[in-house]
N, C-alpha and C positions, 0 to 999 in steps of 0.2 A: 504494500500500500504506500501510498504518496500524497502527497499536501500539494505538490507545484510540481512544475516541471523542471526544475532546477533540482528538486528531489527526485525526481525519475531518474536524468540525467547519473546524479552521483550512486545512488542504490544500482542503476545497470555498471557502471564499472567496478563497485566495489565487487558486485556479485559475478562479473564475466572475472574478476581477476581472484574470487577466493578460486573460483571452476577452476580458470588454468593454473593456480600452483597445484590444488588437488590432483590433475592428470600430471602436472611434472612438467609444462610448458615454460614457466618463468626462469626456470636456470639458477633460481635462488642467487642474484642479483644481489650484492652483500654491500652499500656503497658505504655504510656506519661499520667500521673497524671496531667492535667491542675492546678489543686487545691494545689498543690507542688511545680509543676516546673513551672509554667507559661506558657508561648507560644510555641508550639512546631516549632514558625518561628523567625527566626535571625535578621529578619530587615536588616540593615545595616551591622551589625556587623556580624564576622564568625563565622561557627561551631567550637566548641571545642569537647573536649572528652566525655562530659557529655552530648554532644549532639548526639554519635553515634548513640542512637537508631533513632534519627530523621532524620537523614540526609542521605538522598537519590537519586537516579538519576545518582550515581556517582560509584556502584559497578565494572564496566569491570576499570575502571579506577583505581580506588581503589589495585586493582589485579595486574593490568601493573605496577605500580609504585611502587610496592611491590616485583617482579619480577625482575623487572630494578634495585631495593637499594641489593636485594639477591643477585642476578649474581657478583657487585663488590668485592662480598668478596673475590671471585678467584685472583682478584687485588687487594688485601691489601690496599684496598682507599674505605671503604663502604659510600659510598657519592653520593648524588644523588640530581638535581638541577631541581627542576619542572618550570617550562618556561609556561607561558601563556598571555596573552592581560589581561588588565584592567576589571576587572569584569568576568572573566571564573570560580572563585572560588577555586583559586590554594590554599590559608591560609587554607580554611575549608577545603579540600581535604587532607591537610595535617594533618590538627589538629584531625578531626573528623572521617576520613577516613583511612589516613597511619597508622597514630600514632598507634591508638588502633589496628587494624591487623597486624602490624610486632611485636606489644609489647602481644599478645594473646600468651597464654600457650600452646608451641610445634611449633609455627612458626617457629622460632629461635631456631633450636638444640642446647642442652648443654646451653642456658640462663633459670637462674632459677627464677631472678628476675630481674625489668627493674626499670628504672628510667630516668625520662623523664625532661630535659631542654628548657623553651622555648622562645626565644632570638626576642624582638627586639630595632633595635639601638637608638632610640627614649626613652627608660624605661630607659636610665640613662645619665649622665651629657656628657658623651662621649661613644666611643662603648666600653671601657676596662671594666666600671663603669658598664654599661648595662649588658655586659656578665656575670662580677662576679657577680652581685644582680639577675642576672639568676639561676646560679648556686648553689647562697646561697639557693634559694627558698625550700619552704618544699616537696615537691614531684621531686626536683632536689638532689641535697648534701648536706645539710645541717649539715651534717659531715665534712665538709672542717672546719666548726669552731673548731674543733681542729686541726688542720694542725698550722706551723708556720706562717701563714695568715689569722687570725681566724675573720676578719669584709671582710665585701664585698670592700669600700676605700683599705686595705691591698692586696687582692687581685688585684684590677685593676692595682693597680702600679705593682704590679707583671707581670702579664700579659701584661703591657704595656713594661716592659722592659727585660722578664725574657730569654731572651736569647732561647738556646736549650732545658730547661729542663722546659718549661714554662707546661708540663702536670706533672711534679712532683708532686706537689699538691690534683690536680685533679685525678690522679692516686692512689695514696694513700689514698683519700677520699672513691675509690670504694672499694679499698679493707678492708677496717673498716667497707665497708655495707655488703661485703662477709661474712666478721666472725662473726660480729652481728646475719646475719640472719641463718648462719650455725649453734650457739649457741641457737638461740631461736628456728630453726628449731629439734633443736638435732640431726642433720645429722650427719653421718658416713663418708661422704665425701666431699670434697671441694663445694663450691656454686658460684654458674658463676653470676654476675649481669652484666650488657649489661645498658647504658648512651646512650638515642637517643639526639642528639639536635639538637633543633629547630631553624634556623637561617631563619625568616618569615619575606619577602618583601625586600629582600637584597637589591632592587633598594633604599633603605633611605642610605643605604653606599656609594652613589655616588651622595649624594646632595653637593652643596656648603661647606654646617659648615661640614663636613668631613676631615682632614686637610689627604694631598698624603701621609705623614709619618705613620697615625694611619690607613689608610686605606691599604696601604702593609702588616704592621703590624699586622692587623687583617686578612687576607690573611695566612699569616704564622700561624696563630692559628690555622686557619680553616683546614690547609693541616696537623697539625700536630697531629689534633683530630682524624682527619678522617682515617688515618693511623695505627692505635693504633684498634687491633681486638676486644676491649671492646667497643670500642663508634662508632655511627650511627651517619652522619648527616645530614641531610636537610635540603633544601633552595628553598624559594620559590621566582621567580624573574618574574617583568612586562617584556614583551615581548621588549620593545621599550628599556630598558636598556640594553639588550644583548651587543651594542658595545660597553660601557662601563664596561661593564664585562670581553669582550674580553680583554682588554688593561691591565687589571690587569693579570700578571706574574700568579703568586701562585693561584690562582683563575681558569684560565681559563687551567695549568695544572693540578688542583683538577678536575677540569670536564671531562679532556681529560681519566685520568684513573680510574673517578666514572661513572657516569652514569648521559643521561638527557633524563627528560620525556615531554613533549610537551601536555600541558592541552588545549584543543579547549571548543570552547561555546558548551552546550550542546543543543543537536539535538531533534525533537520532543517529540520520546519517553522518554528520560530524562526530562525533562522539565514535562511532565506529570507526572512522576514518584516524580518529587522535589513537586509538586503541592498536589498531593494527598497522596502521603505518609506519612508527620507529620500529616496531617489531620485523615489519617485514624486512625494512632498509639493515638492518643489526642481523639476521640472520637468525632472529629467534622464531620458534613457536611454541604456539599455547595446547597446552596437553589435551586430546577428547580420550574420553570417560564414557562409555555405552555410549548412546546418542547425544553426550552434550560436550560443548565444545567452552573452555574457559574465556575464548574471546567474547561468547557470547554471553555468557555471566555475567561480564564485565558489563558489557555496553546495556543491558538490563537494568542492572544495580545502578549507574550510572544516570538514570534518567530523572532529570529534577535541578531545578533552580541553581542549586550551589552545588554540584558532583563534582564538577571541577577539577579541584585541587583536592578532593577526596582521591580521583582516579586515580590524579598522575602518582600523586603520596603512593598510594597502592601497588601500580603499577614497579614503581621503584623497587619497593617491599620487595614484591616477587620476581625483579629483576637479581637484585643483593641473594635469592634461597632457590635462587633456578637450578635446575637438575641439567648441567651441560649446556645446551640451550634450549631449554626448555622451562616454560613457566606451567606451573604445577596445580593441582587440585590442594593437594595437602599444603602447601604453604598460603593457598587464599585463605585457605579454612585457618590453619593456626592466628592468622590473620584478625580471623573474624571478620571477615568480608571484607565489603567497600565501607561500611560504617564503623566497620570495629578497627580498621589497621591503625589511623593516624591515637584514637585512645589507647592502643594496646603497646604503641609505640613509647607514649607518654608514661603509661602506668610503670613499665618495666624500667624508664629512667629513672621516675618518680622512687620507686621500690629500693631503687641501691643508692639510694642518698641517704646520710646519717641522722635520724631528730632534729637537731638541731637545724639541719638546711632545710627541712621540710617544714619546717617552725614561720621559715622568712617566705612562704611562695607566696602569702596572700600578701603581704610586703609589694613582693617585687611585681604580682602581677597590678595592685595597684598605681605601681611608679610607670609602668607600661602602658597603662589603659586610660586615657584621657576622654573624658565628655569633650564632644564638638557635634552644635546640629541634635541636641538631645540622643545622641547619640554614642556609643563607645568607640575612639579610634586605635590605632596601634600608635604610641609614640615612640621616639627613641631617647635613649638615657646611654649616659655615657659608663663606661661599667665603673671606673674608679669614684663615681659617685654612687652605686649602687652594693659593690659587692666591697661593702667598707670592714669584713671581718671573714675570717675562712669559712665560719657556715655560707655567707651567702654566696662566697668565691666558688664554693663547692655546686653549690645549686645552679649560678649562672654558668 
């Protein structure tokens, strides 16, 4: 059965391609080196770039949001704000999925080389500090260190106060990556380099420790980046901070003439496509039992709002207890499925901790869990301010 045609579509290749590995057709096509890269599943954590070839399920989307960041250029605001709930996968959409297809050779007419920044407010002492050690990064500018701001410190004060020309810098860093690559390319003509950056989880910008000055403030960066026909930017925000979004000036007119994409949970055939796809790319399979098949388990249990980051969690589980290459019956089950693995995970941490560290968790997950929007966020705390004696060093 099928919703759209778009769901027809993916359900006929998923099922013409379980067919032909069943007969022995696909040649078992290995392009994930387990032996190298490790797991071809994220756990917890998002896809990155290095994970494009694994990350799956999320192709039409991929395209729309690709689409949506293109079209602004006609508005001189190439900015684009992916919006989703807690767990849809907006980071790794962006990281694994945007990134790498707008930064592909011929995407982007007239960009001949890209360079990519990836921002979040949590990676430095404040968000000024964060951006600029963004920016230093080696696959971002790294060329600013010759600018008259040559440490990342130098930088944020800059950026914290640098008035109208606060892209000076920045501007000038790409054009040093222009003539660089012109010269080593031996080119005959000018060389275009294109700056995406990445501003992931924007919702940490409206936690508490944000102070209203530094968060306008960075505002004003973000419309001044975005405006500038050499830099792309991106941002990914939890759905439930939208109102606070809105109430930012500079912000909610960057959205008005960028662009926003609306990430929803993904629907069956994604969800199967996320399940068997690093497996297949990795060279793994899922063990069948009389007539049932553990991929199909999976994509079962998986059905619902927030499975998410239940799966991939899981999926890892049973990647780390595989039998060869093979993911197992008996280690979903020790598991305790797709709902039991990520508590079963916790309890057995939780278990070999001594009293006293188990004494500080409602402590620390206090210090962690900040109201924002009548709601709970994750915040971040620095650990020498948290684990200020060995119980709690033990616990963190």
């Amino acid at each position: 059965t099928f919703k759209s045609a778009d769901d027809f579509e993916a359900l006929v290749e998923d099922h013409l391609r379980q067919w032909l590995n069943r007969q022995g057709y696909l040649g078992g096509d290995v392009v994930w080196q387990t032996a190298e890269k490790g797991s071809p599943f994220r756990g917890l954590e998002a896809f990155d770039a290095e994970h494009a070839t694994v990350f799956f399920g999320r192709r039409r989307e991929i395209e729309r949001a690709r689409d949506a960041l293109q079209q602004t250029e006609s508005r001189d605001c190439r900015y684009v704000l992916i919006v989703g709930e807690s767990g849809t996968g907006k980071s790794s959409l962006a990281r694994a999925g945007l990134i790498p297809r707008l930064t592909s050779p011929g995407v982007v007419p007239n960009v001949d080389r890209w360079r990519v920044a990836k921002f979040r407010s949590s990676d430095g002492s404040d968000v000024f500090h964060a951006l600029a050690s963004t920016l230093f990064a080696s696959d971002a500018l790294p060329e600013l260190s010759g600018s008259d701001f040559s440490t990342a410190p130098e930088l944020a004060q800059f950026l914290r106060d640098g008035g109208n020309s606060v892209l000076a810098p920045i501007l000038s860093a790409i054009t040093r990556v222009a003539h660089t690559e012109r010269e080593r390319g031996n080119y005959d003509r000018p060389i275009q380099v294109g700056l995406v950056v990445l501003i992931d989880q924007l919702e940490e910008l409206f936690t508490p420790n944000v102070p209203d000055d530094d968060r306008n403030r960075f505002g004003e960066i973000l419309a001044a980046l975005a405006r500038d026909k050499r830099i792309w930017v991106i941002s990914t925000l939890r759905s439930d901070f939208y109102p606070a979004y809105q109430r930012q000036e500079d912000l909610l007119a960057l959205k008005e003439r960028g662009a926003t994409f609306d990430l929803g949970h993904p629907g069956p055939v994604n969800i199967a496509e996320i399940v068997r796809g690093p497996a297949r790319a990795a060279g793994l399979r899922f063990e069948e039992r009389s007539n049932d098949r553990l991929d199909d388990l999976l994509i079962e249990a998986a059905q619902g709002s927030d499975a998410l980051p239940l799966l991939q969690f899981t999926l890892q589980q049973l990647y780390e207890a595989r039998d060869g290459t093979t993911l197992t019956f008996e280690s979903y089950e020790a598991l305790g499925g797709l709902e039991g693995a990520i508590g079963a995970a916790a309890e057995t941490a939780y278990a070999n901790l001594p009293e006293d560290s188990r004494r500080v968790l409602p402590r620390l997950v206090r210090q962690l869990a900040v109201p924002v929007e009548g709601r709970f966020s994750g915040s971040v705390a620095k650990v020498d301010a948290i684990a200020t004696d060995s119980a709690a060093k033990a616990l963190v």
